[in-house]
C-alpha positions in Angstrom: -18.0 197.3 50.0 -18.5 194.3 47.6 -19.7 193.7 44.2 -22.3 192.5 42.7 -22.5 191.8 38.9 -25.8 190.6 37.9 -25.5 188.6 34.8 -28.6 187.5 32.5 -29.2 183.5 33.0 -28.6 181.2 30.5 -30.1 178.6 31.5 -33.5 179.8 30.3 -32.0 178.6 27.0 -32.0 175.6 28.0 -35.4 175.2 30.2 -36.8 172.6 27.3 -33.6 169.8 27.9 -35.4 168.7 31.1 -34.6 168.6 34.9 -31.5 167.1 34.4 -29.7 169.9 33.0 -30.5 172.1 36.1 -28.3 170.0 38.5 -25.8 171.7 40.4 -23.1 170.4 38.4 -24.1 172.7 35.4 -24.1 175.5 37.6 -21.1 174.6 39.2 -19.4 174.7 35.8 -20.8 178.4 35.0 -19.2 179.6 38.1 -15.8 177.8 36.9 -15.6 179.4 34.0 -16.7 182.9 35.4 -14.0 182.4 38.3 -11.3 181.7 35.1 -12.8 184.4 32.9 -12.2 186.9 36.4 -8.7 185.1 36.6 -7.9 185.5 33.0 -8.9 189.7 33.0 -6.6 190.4 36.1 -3.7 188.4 34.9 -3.9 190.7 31.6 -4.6 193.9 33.6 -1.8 192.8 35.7 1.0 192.5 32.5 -0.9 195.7 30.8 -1.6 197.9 33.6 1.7 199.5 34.5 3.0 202.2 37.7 2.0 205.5 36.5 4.7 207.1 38.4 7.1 204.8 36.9 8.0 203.3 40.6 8.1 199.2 41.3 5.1 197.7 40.8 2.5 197.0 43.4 0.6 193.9 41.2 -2.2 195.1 42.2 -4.3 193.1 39.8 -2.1 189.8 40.1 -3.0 190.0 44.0 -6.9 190.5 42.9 -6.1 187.6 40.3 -5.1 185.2 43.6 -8.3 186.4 45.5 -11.0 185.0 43.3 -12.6 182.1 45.1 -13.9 178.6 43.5 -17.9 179.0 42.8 -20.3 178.8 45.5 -23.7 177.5 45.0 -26.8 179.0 46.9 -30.3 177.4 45.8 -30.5 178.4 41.9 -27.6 180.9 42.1 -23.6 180.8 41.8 -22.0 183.2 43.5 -17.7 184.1 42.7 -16.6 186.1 45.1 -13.2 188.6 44.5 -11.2 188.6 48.2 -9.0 191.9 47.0 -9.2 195.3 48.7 -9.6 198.0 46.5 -11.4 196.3 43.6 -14.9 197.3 44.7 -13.2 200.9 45.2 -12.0 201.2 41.8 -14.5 199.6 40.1 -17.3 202.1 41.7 -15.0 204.9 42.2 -15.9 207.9 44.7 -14.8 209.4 48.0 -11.8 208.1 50.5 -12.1 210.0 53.4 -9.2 210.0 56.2 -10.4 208.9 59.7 -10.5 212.1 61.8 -7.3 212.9 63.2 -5.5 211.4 60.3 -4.8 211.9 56.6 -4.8 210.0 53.5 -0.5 209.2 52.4 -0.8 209.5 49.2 2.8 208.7 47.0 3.7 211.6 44.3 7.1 210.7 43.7 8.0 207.2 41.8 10.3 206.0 44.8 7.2 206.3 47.5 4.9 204.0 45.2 4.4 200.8 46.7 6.0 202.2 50.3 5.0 203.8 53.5 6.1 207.2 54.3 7.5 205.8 57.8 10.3 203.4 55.3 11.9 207.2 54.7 12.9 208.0 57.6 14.3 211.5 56.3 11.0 212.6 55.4 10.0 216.3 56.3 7.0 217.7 57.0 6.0 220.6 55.3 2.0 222.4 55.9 0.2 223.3 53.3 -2.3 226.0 52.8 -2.6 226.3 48.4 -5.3 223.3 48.9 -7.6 223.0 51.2 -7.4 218.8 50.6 -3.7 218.7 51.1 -3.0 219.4 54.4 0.6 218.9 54.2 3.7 217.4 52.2 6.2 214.8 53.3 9.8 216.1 51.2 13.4 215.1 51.7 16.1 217.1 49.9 17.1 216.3 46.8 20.4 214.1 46.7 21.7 215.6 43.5 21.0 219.2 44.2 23.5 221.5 46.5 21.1 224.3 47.1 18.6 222.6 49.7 15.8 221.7 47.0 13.1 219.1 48.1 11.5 216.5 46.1 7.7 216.1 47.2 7.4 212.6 47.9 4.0 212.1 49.2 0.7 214.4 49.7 -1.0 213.8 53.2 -4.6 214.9 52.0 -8.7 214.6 53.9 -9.5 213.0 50.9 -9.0 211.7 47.6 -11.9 211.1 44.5 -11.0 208.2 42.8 -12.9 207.8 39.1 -14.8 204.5 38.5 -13.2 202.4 36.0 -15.7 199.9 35.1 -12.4 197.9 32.4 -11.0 196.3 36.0 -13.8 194.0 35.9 -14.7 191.8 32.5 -18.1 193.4 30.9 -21.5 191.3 31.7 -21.8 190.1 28.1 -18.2 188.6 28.8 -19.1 186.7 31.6 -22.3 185.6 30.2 -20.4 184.2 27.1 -18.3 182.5 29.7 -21.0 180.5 31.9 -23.1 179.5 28.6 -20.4 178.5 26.7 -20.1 176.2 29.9 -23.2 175.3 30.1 -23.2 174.4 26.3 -19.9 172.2 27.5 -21.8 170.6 30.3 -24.8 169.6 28.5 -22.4 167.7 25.6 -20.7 165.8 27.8 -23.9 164.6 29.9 -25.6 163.6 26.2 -22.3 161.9 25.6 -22.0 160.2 28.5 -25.6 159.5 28.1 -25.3 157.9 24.6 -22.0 155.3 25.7 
């Protein structure tokens, strides 16, 4: 699943300056500074958006930050595309199913976060029948506790709904700003140049 942010043109503003000023250079310079606007959200979602079970940090959004790719130009578009899985997912939210046969690992307990279940090798599985999503619990005993309690390390569920959260992107008028205020850029220098 991708996505795909439509945001208004600005270069209708700037229809009456002649053919020059629809080069591909102009667009090329909207797309950099949508790429560094992208770049610029996930690096501050990345310092900002901390483990919510208080485990080490994944860097979700740094890794998202290092997948945005330099503009691409197709006929009177620019297209930035974001190479980071999960993104799309938690930008649109919805469904994750497990494949049939399997189940969905998800970590409950701050030390799981950012691991696979198979990196605790004392792991117990425990059924579960109080949810009819959670199949089943992966446990190991509690290392302070004499009397055999388990900590609940990670859920093994058929699915999960994840809410969309449309703040992991930056907001259309924010990347418009971004590729006129380039285009604004652009079109100085070229009158500049033009006037030496």
């Amino acid at each position: 699943m991708g996505i795909e942010i439509k945001v208004a043109s600005p270069l209708s503003s700037f229809q009456n300056l002649g053919p020059k000023f629809k080069e591909p250079a102009m667009r090329r310079a909207m797309g950099r500074a949508i790429a560094t606007t992208l770049r610029k959200h996930f690096t501050k979602l990345d310092s900002s958006k901390k483990n919510k079970l208080g485990g080490a940090r994944t860097h979700f959004y740094g890794a998202a930050r290092r997948g945005v790719h330099q503009p691409e130009l197709y006929g009177n578009v620019v297209r930035v595309l974001v190479d980071s899985i999960g993104i799309a997912q938690r930008y649109y939210g919805g469904d994750i199913s497990a494949r049939p046969g399997s189940a969905l690992t998800v970590p409950v307990h701050p030390v799981a976060y950012g691991h696979r279940a198979r990196e605790f090798p004392d792991l117990q599985l425990i059924p579960s029948t109080r949810n009819p999503d959670v199949t089943a619990i992966l446990a190991r005993p509690n290392d302070a506790s004499a009397n055999g309690i388990m900590e609940v390390y990670y859920l093994l569920c058929k699915k999960v709904h994840q809410k969309e959260d449309k703040s992991v992107l930056p907001t259309d008028a924010e990347l418009a700003t971004s590729a006129h205020d380039a285009a604004v850029a652009y079109i100085k220098s070229v009158i500049m140049i033009g006037q030496n």
